[in-house]
Each structure stands twice: as structure tokens, then as C-alpha cells.
C-alpha positions in Angstrom: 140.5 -6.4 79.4 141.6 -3.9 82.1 138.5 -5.6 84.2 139.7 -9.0 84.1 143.1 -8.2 84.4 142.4 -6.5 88.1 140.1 -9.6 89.3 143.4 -12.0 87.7 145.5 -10.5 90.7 143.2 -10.3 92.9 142.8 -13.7 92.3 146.6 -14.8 92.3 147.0 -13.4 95.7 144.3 -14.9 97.3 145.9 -18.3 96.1 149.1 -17.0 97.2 148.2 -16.5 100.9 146.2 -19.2 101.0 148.5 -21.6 99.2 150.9 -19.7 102.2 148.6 -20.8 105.2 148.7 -24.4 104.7 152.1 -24.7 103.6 152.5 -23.2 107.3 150.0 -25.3 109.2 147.7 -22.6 109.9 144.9 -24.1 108.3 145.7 -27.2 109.7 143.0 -28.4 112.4 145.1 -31.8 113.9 147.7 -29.4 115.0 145.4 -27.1 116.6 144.1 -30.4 118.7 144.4 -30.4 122.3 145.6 -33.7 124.5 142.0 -34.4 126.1 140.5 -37.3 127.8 136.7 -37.9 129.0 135.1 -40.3 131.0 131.2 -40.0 132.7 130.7 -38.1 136.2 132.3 -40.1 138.9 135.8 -40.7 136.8 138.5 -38.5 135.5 140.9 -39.2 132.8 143.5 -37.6 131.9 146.3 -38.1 128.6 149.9 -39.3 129.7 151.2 -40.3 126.4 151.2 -42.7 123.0 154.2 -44.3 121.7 155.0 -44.6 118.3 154.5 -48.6 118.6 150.5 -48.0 120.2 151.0 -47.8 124.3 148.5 -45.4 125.3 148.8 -44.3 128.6 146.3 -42.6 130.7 145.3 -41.2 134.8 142.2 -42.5 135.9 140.9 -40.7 138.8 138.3 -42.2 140.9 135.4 -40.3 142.3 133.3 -42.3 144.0 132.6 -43.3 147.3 133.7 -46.9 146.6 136.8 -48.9 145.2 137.1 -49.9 141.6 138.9 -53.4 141.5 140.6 -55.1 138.7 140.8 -52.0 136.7 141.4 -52.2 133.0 141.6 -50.1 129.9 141.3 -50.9 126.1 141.6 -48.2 123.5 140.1 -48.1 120.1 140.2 -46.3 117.1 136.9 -47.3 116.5 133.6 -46.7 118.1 132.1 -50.3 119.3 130.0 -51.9 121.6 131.5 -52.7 125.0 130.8 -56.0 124.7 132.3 -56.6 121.6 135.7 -55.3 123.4 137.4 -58.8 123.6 139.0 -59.2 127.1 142.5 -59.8 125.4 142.4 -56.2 124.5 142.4 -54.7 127.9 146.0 -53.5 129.6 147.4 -54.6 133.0 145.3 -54.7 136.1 144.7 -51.9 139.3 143.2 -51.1 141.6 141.7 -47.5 142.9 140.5 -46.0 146.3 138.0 -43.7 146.0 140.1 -40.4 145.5 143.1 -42.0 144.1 144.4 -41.9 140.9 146.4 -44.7 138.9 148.3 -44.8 135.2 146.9 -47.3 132.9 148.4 -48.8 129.9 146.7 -49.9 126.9 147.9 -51.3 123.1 145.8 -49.3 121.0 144.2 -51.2 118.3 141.5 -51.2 115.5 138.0 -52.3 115.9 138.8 -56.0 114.8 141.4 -55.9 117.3 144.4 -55.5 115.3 147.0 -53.5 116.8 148.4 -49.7 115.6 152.2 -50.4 116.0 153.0 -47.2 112.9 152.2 -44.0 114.7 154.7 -41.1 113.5 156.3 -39.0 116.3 154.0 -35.5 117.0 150.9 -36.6 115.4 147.6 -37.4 117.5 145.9 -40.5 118.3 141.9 -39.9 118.6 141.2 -43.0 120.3 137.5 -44.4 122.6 138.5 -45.1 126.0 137.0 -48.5 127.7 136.9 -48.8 131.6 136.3 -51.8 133.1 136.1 -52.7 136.8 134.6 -54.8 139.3 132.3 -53.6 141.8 130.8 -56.1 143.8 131.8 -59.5 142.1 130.2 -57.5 139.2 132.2 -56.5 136.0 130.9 -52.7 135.1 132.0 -50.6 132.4 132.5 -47.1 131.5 133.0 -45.8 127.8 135.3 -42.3 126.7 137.4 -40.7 124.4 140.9 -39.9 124.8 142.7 -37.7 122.4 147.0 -37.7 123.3 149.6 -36.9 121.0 153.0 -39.5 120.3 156.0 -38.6 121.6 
């Protein structure tokens, strides 16, 4: 009896501190996540912000030797083909020189297109980033992810 008694409290505190982590956000991996943003070599992203009603804005920095015209941005929650990235989805037009930099804005939405207008204040939108530009009367496209918390 003595045995199981010492293993019982043993027991009881290990569910006591852990029980203790969580309730603290220790153990809590979304708060640990960093604002992050990733493009292929040649381009830099970086996070601006979300709002709570889905306007992700992010810095695209361009690091070529040539200009990107008609610039746009969609962001998804959901991994998808780019061509299946309808053009209504994409944000405002810009332009960027080679070694400028330009915010975009994009209405985040789901992978059929509907948007994400209920984002709570502090938590993190994981979204894929979608980059298209013209580069010689050609559309071409560049796929990313972009992880930013709502303010």
C-alpha cells in the first residue's frame, strides 16, 4: 500500500505542473510562432500585418536585375495550384524596380475562395503567399508562405 501511495503523488504532481504549463501557455506552440514570410531567391517578403476582418499586408522586395510590373498578391489558407488562384483573388496593383520594395494588400481567403473576415486579435494567420507579375508581356508567378499575427 505504502508503494502505490508514493507513485499516487508522484503522479498528482506531474499532472499538477503539467495541468500548470498549459494553463500558462508554455506548452503552447502558436504562441511560440514567429511573424515570417518566404518567397524563392530573387524576392523578399516580409509580414506587415492581418486585420481581424482578413487584410494581409506584406513587403515585397525585388532582387533582380529587372522590373516586376502589375504586381499582385493573393493569400490562402490553403495550399493550391497557381492556376487555380482565380484572378479576383489577387490585391491592388504595383509596380517594383529592381531593389525596391512595395506593401501589398491581400483579402485572405480559403481555397474555394471564400473570404476569412473572423480572425481574433493576437492569434496567427499561417497563410501561402502568391506573386504574380508581368515580365515581358508575360504573366509569371512565384509561390510562399507568410506567417503574421492580427493586430
Amino acid at each position: 500500500m505504502e508503494y502505490l501511495m508514493t507513485y499516487g503523488w508522484a503522479l498528482l504532481i506531474i499532472v499538477i505542473v503539467f495541468a500548470a504549463l498549459l494553463y500558462m501557455g508554455v506548452l503552447n506552440p502558436q504562441a511560440r510562432m514567429q511573424e515570417s514570410c518566404t518567397l524563392p531567391v530573387g524576392f523578399q517578403c516580409e509580414p506587415v500585418e492581418a486585420t481581424g476582418d482578413g487584410e494581409v499586408t506584406v513587403k515585397i522586395t525585388n532582387l533582380q536585375a529587372f522590373p516586376m510590373e502589375h504586381v499582385q498578391i493573393a493569400v490562402l489558407t490553403e495550399r493550391v495550384d497557381v492556376s487555380d488562384v482565380d484572378k479576383e483573388w489577387y490585391g491592388d496593383e504595383e509596380s517594383i524596380q529592381p531593389g525596391s520594395t512595395e506593401e501589398l494588400k491581400a483579402t485572405l481567403r480559403k481555397g474555394d475562395g471564400e473570404k476569412v473576415t473572423d480572425l481574433s486579435k493576437g492569434s496567427m494567420v499561417q497563410g501561402y503567399l502568391y506573386v504574380k507579375y508581368e515580365r515581358d508581356d508575360t504573366d509569371k508567378y512565384l509561390t510562399g508562405t507568410v506567417n503574421v499575427q492580427v493586430s
